[in-house]
C-alpha positions, -999 to 999 in steps of 0.1 A, spaced: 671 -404 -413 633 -402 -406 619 -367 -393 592 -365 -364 574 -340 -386 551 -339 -358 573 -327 -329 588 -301 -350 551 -286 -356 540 -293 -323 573 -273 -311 567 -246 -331 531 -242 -325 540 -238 -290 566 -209 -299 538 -193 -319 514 -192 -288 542 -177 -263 550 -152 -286 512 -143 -289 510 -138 -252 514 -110 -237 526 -104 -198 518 -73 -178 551 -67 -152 528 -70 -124 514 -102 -131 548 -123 -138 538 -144 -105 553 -171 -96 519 -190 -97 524 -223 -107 557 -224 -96 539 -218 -57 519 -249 -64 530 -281 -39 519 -305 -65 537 -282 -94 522 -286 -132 498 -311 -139 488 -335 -174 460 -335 -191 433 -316 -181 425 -312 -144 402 -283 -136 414 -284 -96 455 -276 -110 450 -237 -103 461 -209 -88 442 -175 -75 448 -141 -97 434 -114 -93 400 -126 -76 400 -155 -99 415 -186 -110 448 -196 -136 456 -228 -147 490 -249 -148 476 -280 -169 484 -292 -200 452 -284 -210 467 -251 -216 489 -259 -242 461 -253 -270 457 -218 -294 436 -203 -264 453 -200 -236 438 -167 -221 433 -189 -183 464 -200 -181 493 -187 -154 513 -162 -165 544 -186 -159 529 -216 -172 554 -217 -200 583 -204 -184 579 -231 -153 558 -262 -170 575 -260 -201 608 -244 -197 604 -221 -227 610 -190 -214 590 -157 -218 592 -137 -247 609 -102 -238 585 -72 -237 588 -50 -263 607 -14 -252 584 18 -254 606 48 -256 604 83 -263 630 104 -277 628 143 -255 658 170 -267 679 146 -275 680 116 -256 655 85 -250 634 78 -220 616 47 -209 580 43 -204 566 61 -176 601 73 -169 598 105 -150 624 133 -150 627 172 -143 633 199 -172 644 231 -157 616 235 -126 594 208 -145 581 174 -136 582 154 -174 569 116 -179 575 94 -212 533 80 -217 515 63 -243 493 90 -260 469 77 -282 492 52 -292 520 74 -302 548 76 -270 554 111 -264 563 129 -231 539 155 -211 555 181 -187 537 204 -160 528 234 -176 537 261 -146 564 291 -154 601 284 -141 621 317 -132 644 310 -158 634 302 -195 658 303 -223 635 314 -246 632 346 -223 667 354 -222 672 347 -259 639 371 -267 654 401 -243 690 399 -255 679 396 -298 658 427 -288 685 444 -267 676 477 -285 640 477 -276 645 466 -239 675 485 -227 694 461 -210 704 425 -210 692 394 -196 714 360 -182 712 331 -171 714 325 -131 726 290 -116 703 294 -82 676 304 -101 677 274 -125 654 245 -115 629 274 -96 594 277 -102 584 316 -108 557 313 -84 586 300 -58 609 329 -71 578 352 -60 571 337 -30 603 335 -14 627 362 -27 611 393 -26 590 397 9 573 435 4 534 433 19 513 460 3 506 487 29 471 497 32 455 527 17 458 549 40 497 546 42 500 543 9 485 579 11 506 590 38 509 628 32 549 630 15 572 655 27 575 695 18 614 699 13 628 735 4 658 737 -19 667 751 -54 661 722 -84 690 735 -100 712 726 -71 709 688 -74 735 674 -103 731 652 -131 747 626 -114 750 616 -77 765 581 -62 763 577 -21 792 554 -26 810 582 -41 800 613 -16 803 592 16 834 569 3 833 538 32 802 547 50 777 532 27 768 495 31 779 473 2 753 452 -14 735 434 9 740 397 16 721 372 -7 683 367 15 680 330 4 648 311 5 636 339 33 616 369 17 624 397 39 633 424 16 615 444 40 639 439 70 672 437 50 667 471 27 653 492 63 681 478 83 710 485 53 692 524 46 694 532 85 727 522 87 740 546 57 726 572 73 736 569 109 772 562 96 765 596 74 750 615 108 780 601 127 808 595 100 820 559 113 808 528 92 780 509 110 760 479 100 730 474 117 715 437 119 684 430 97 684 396 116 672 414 146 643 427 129 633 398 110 633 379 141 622 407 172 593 427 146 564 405 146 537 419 155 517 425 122 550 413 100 550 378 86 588 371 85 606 353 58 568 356 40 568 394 38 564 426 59 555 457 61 578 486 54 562 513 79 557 490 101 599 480 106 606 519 108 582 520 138 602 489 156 631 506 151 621 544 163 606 524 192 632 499 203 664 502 182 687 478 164 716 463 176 748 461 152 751 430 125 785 421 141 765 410 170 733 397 152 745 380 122 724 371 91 708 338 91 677 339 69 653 324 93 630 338 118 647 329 148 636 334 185 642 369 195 673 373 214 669 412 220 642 425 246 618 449 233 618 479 259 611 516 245 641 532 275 663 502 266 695 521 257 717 494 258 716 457 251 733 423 254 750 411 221 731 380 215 762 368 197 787 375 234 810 396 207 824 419 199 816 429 229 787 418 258 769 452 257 763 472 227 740 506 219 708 505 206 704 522 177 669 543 171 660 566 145 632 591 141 597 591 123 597 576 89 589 604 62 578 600 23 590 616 -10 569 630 -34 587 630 -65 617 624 -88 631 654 -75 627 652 -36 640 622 -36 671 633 -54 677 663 -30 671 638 2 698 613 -10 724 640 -17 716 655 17 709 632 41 719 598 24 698 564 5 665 559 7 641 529 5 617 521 -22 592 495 -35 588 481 -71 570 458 -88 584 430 -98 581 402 -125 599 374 -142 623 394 -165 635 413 -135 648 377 -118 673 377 -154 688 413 -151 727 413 -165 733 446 -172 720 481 -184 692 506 -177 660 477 -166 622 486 -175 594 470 -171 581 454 -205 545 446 -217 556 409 -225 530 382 -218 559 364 -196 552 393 -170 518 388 -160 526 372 -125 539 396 -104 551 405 -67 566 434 -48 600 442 -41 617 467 -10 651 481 -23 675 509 -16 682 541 -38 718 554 -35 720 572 -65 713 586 -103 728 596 -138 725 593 -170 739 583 -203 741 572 -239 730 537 -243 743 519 -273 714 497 -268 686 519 -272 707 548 -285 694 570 -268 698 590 -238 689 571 -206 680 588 -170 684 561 -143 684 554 -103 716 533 -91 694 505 -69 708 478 -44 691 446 -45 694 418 -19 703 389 -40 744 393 -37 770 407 -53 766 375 -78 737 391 -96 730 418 -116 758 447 -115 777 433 -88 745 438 -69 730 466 -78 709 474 -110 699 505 -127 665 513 -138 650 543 -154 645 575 -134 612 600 -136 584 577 -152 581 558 -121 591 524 -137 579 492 -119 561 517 -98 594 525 -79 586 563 -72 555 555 -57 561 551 -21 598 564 -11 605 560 25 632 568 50 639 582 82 669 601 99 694 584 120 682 593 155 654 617 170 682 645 176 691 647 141 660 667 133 674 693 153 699 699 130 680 695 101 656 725 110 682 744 120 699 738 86 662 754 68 661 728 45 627 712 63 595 724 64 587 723 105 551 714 99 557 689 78 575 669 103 551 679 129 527 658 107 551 631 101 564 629 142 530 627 152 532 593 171 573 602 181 561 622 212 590 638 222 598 650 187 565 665 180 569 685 218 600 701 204 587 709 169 557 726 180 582 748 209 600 757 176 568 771 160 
């Protein structure tokens, strides 16, 4: 049997040349294939095809060692041998493979699989997510230094901290000058007030429960003035009332910035000057919504924007917003007259509170912060295994569900004004005519309110009579 020894090298010089090509994905064609006259013999300079501003060829002239003119699917289609498969870039990221340019999220990061240098590797965005493993592991190996330990929340997973910020907290700083606001002279005996105190406890069913999750809307500052008025007109009055923070998210505008933040003075003032309607018929949605309430100072009574329970229902005012000075002012005003509402600083650990007495660390992870408004029902103290030592704390409600933290609430450490949470301590009394009763009780200094009631005309009338 004779061999055509010169097919066979002809064949396989062909094979040698495909494999040398190489095709980009986006220039596959067809090309020649488009042609009417399809592939031509021999050299014919007129057999081409536009790419990419220029010309490729489908001639046999091709079929030579340099091919670098020809049409990407001259082989495949003038041939028949077919492309040579592309060769498969990978990289391997915590333990799996992804394609090249393959994008995917890790955690609240956008990752992609690229050629760097030559060596495949993948580069991810280099922003802070809410919730970092490393964090939680670092916290809960140094339990004893921290105080109190950290886990790891499903709706915070996926978040970027600057989102987390933005969105879930929603105190504005006040300016100076109420920042400054002149705090409160109260007249008691220190040794009165007990080591430990829990509203829950000394008001059993007249204190609100923690307060409903907020979602994406960062109005801390309506839901933690609406749930602190409501403990204390169901103290003044002793039935259970709820009063709707929906109403002032969506009726307090005027200076506010609604699901983006407000100011805490600023939502006692709506309320001393046009009331709040019960949650019942206002519910929690966690949008500024149209206001469905009119805004009239001698409005006593007001359409349920909901039709139930009932049509009409009482507005409900209170008087002038007053400040505590100190650890224990704000002590003897919970025990007498019910929670109060604070602000605190607030950074990335804080998003990751389990359990146990919280502090603010030094840690580098903290350096973004924002501003928080809570609620103050309580204090005590008590050994702590994890620092052991003796911790003093405040019993807080958050606004992130019973879900997080201690069913809701968290403790953090009382009388070194951690995250700044003793700075500005804010409430007010459940309606004008409970300061009546205050004075007459002696535990108010009448000048001090007459500096706090100064824009509450009525109330300042009847102080200054008293004098």
């Amino acid at each position: 049997m004779k061999v055509d020894w010169r097919a066979i090298v002809v064949t396989v010089g062909l094979w040698i040349c495909v494999q040398a090509i190489k095709y980009a994905p986006d220039l596959e064609g067809p090309y020649c294939e488009t042609r009417p006259k399809g592939c031509c013999p021999g050299r014919q300079d007129g057999c081409s095809v536009p790419i990419l501003g220029t010309l490729c060829y489908c001639d046999d002239f091709c079929n030579r060692t340099s091919n670098d003119d020809c049409c990407p699917d001259f082989w495949s289609h003038c041939k028949g041998i077919p492309r040579p498969p592309e060769e498969v870039r990978t990289c391997y990221f915590q333990g799996r493979y992804y394609l090249h340019r393959e994008k995917f999220k890790v955690n609240c990061k956008e990752c992609e699989c690229q050629d760097v240098g030559g060596r495949m590797d993948v580069l991810c965005e280099t922003q802070e997510c809410i919730v970092e493993e490393e964090v939680i592991s670092q916290i809960n190996q140094n339990s004893r230094e921290f105080g109190w330990r950290a886990g790891n929340y499903s709706e915070f997973w996926g978040r970027r901290l600057d989102e987390g910020l933005a969105k879930r907290l929603g105190n504005l700083h006040s300016k100076k000058k109420v920042l400054k606001m002149e705090p409160l002279k109260l007249m008691y005996d220190a040794d009165s007030i007990p080591r430990s105190f829990d509203s829950r406890n000394e008001w059993p069913g007249l204190i609100t429960g923690p307060i409903d999750q907020t979602g994406d809307c960062a109005a801390s500052w309506a839901v933690s003035t609406a749930a602190v008025a409501s403990d204390r007109y169901a103290i003044m009055t002793k039935r259970p009332i709820t009063l709707a923070p929906q109403h002032l998210l969506s009726c307090n505008s005027k200076s506010q910035q609604g699901c983006n933040g407000g100011h805490l003075t600023r939502a006692w003032i709506f309320i001393r000057k046009f009331g709040l309607v019960p949650e019942s018929c206002y519910s929690w949605v966690a949008a500024q919504t149209e206001c469905r309430v009119p805004k009239k100072k001698k409005l006593q009574m007001s359409k349920c924007p909901q039709g139930r329970p009932s049509p009409f229902t009482p507005l409900y005012r209170v008087g002038p917003v007053y400040k505590l000075k100190n650890e224990k002012d704000i002590m003897f005003d919970i025990m007498t007259s019910g929670p109060v509402q604070a602000t605190m600083k607030i950074s990335r650990e804080f998003f990751l509170y389990k359990t146990g007495v919280y502090h603010c660390s030094s840690a580098p992870s903290n350096k973004r912060t924002g501003y928080h408004a809570v609620r103050i029902i309580g204090w005590g103290s008590e050994f702590s295994p994890l620092t052991n030592r003796e911790e003093r704390f405040w019993i807080v409600s958050n606004s992130w569900g019973p879900s997080w933290g201690e069913r809701g609430y968290f403790r953090i450490r009382r009388g070194s004004n951690e995250c700044e949470i003793e700075s500005f301590v804010i409430a007010a009394w459940g309606s004008p005519s409970d300061v009546n009763n205050l004075i007459n009780s002696g535990k108010y200094n009448i000048d001090s309110l007459v500096d706090q009631a100064h824009n509450m005309t009525d109330v300042r009338n009847d102080l200054m009579r008293r004098k």
